[in-house]
C-alpha positions as CSV (number, residue, x, y, z in Angstrom):
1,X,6.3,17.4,41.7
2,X,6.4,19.6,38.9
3,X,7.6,18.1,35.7
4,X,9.9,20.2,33.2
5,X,10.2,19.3,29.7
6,X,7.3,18.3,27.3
7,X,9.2,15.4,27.0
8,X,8.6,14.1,30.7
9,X,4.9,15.8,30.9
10,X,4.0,13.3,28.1
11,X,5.5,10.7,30.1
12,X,3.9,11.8,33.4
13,X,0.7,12.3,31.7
14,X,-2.0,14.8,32.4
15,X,-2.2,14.1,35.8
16,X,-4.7,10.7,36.2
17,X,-2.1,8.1,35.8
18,X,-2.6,7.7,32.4
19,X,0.3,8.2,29.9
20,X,0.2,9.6,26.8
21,X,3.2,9.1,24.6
22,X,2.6,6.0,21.7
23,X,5.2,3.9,20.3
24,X,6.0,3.0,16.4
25,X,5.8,-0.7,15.5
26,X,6.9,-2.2,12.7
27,X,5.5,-5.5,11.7
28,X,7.6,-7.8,9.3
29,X,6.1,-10.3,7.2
30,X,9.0,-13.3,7.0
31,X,10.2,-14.2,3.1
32,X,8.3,-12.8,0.6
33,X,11.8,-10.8,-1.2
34,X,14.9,-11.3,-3.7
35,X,18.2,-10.8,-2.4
36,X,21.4,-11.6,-3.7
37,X,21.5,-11.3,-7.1
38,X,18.7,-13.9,-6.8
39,X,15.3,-13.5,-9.1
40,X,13.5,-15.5,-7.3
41,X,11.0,-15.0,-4.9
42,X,12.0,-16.8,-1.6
43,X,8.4,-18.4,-0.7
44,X,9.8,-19.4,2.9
45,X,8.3,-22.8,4.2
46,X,5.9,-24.5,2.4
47,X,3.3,-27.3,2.8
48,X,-0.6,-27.9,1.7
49,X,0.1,-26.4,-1.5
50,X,0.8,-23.1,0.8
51,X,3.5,-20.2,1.1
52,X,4.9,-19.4,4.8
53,X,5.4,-15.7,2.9
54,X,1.8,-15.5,1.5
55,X,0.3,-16.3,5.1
56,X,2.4,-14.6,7.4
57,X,1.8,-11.2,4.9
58,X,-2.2,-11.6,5.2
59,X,-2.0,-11.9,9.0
60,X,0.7,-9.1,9.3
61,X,-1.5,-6.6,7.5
62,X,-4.5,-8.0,9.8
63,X,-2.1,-6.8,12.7
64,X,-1.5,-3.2,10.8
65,X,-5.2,-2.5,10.9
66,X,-5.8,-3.7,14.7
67,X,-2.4,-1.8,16.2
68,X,-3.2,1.6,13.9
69,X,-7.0,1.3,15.7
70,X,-5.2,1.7,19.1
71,X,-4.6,5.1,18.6
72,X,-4.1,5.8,22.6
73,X,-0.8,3.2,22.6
74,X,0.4,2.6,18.7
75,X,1.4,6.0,17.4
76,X,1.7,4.1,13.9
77,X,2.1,0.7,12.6
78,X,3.9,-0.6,9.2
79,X,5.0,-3.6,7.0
80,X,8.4,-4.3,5.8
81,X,6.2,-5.2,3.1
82,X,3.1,-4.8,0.9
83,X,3.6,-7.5,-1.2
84,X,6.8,-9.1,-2.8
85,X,10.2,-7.2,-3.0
86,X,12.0,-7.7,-5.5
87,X,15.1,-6.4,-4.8
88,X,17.8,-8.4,-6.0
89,X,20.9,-6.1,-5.9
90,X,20.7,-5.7,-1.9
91,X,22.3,-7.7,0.8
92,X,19.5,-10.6,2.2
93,X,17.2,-8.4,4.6
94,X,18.6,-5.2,4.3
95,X,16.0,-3.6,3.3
96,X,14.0,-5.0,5.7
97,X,16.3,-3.3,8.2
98,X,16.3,0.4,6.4
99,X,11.9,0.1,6.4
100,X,12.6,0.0,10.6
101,X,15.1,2.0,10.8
102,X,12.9,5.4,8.5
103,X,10.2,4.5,10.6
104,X,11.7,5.4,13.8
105,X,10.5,1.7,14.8
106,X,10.3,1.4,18.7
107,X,8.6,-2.5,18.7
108,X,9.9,-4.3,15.9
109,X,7.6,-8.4,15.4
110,X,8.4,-10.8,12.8
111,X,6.1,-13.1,11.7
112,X,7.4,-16.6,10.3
113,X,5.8,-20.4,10.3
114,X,8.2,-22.9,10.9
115,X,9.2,-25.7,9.1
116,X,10.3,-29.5,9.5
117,X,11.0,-32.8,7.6
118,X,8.6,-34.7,9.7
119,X,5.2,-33.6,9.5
120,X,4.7,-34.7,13.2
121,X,6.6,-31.5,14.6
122,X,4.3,-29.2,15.3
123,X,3.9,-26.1,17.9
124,X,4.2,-22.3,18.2
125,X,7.5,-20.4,19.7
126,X,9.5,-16.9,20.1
127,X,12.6,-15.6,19.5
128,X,14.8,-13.3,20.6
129,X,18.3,-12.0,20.6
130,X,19.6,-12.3,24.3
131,X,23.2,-11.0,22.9
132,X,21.6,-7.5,21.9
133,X,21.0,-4.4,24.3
134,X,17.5,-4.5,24.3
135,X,17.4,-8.2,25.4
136,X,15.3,-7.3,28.5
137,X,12.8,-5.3,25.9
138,X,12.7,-7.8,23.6
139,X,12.2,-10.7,26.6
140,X,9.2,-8.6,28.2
141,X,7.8,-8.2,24.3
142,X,8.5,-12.3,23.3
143,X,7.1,-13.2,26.7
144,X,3.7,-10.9,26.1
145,X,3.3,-12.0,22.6
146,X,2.9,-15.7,23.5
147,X,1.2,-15.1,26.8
148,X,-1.6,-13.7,24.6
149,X,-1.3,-16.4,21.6
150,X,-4.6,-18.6,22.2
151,X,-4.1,-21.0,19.1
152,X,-4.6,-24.6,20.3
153,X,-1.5,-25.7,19.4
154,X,1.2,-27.2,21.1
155,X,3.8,-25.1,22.5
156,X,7.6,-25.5,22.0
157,X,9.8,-26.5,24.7
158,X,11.0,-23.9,25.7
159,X,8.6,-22.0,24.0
160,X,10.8,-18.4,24.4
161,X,13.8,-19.3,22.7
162,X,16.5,-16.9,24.4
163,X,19.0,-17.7,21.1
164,X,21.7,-14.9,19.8
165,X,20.7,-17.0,16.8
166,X,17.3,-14.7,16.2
167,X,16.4,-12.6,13.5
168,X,18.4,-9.5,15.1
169,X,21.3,-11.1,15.8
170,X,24.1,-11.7,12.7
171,X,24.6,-12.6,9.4
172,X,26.9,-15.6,9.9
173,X,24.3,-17.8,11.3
174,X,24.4,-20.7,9.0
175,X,20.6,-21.1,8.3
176,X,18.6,-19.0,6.5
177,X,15.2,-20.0,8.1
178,X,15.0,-17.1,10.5
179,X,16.1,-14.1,8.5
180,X,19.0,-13.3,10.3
181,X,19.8,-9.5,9.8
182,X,23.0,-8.7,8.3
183,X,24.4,-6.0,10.8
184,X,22.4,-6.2,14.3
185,X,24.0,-2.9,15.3
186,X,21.4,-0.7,12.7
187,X,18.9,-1.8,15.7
188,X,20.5,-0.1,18.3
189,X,17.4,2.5,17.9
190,X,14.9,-0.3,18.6
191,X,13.5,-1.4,21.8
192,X,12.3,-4.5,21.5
193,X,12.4,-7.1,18.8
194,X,11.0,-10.5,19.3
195,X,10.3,-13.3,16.3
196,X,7.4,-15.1,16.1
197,X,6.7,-18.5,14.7
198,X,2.9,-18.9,14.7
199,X,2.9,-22.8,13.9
200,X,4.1,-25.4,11.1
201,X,3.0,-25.1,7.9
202,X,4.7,-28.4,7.8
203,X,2.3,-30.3,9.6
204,X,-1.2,-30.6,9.0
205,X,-3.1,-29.3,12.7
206,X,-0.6,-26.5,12.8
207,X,-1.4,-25.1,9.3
208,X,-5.3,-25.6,9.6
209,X,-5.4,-23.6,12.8
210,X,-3.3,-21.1,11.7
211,X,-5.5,-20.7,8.0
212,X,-8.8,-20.8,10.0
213,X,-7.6,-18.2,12.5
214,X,-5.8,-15.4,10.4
215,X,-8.1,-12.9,12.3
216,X,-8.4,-14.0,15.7
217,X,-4.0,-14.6,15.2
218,X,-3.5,-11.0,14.5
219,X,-6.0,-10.0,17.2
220,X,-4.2,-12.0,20.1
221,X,-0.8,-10.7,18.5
222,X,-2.2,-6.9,19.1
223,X,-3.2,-8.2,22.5
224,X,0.4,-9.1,23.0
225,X,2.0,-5.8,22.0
226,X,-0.5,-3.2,23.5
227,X,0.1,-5.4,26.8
228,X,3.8,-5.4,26.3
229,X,3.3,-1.2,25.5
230,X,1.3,-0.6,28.7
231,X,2.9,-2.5,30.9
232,X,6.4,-0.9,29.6
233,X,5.8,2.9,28.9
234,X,7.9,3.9,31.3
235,X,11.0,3.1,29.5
236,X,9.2,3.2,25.7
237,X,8.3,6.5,26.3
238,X,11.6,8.3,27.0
């Protein structure tokens, strides 16, 4: 079968099964900003004297480095953020939306830690938006991420949360917790989005794990998207 356009060769590939077209992920680091007219930092979740922003930003630019070293999947990998944004005068996460949207993003993961009032609650879970039209995508992606997530911690029943309440649906969710995204229709150009909450920073096992495992985190979260990206060029790559 000859294939046409250089389009469909890169798909093909060069004739031993092996594709060569890369996707662009964008990696979002939960909190951390200003928004609103606000000055002040939103720190997320916090517990043991710890940020859910600061975290989830050290382990998100672990995940940078490992996804930009898989240079025959990841075509390039970025943060929504380098540090904090302060950014008072935009809309909450907006900018946050823009960073993916310049970036061409084709796999979009959020990184948050979840919080709760009892310190008993504890465990690891996904999100996604099932209301969007990359819910299949973004199913395949919040399925591969956890599949590769080794922390021992619990997982939440169910752990893939199939929510429109996730942070790509809209802006009239009533909690702020998530990040919801003010107009889910600028992701149209996305492929798959999934939200990841890699434990409580709320409760004591949870955060330890999490603060002993930064590295080993981000390496099972690259695990998770160069699976998802292999097993799924097929449609990323067109």
């Amino acid at each position: 079968m000859n294939v046409g356009t250089e389009q469909q060769q890169q798909v093909a590939g060069t004739g031993n099964g092996v594709q060569r077209c890369t996707v662009v992920v964008v990696i979002d680091p939960g909190h951390g900003d200003t928004h609103d007219e606000s000055t002040i930092i939103d720190p997320g979740a916090v517990g043991g004297g710890l940020n859910e922003s600061d975290v989830v930003l050290e382990i998100s630019k672990l995940l940078k480095s490992k996804l930009a070293a898989k240079t025959d999947l990841i075509e390039s990998a970025h943060l929504t953020r380098e540090g904090n944004v302060d950014n008072p005068s935009q809309p909450k996460l907006l900018w946050r939306q823009q960073v993916a949207v310049a970036k061409k993003c084709d796999v979009f993961v959020s990184l948050h830690m979840n919080s709760f009032s009892s310190a008993s609650a504890n465990g690891k879970e996904v999100f996604y938006n099932h209301k969007s039209s990359n819910k299949a995508e973004s199913a395949k992606l919040a399925a591969a991420l956890y599949a590769e997530y080794k922390l021992p911690i619990a997982g939440r029943e169910p752990p893939i949360k199939t929510s429109g309440l996730s942070v790509l649906a809209t802006y009239k969710w009533k909690s702020s917790k998530l990040g919801i995204w003010r107009d889910a229709t600028i992701f149209q150009s996305v492929k798959a989005a999934a939200l990841f909450e890699l434990g409580f920073i709320s409760n004591d096992g949870d955060r330890k794990a999490v603060i002993d495992n930064k590295d080993n985190i981000a390496g099972w979260l690259c695990d998770g998207v160069c699976s998802y990206v292999s097993a799924n060029r097929a449609i990323l790559c067109v």
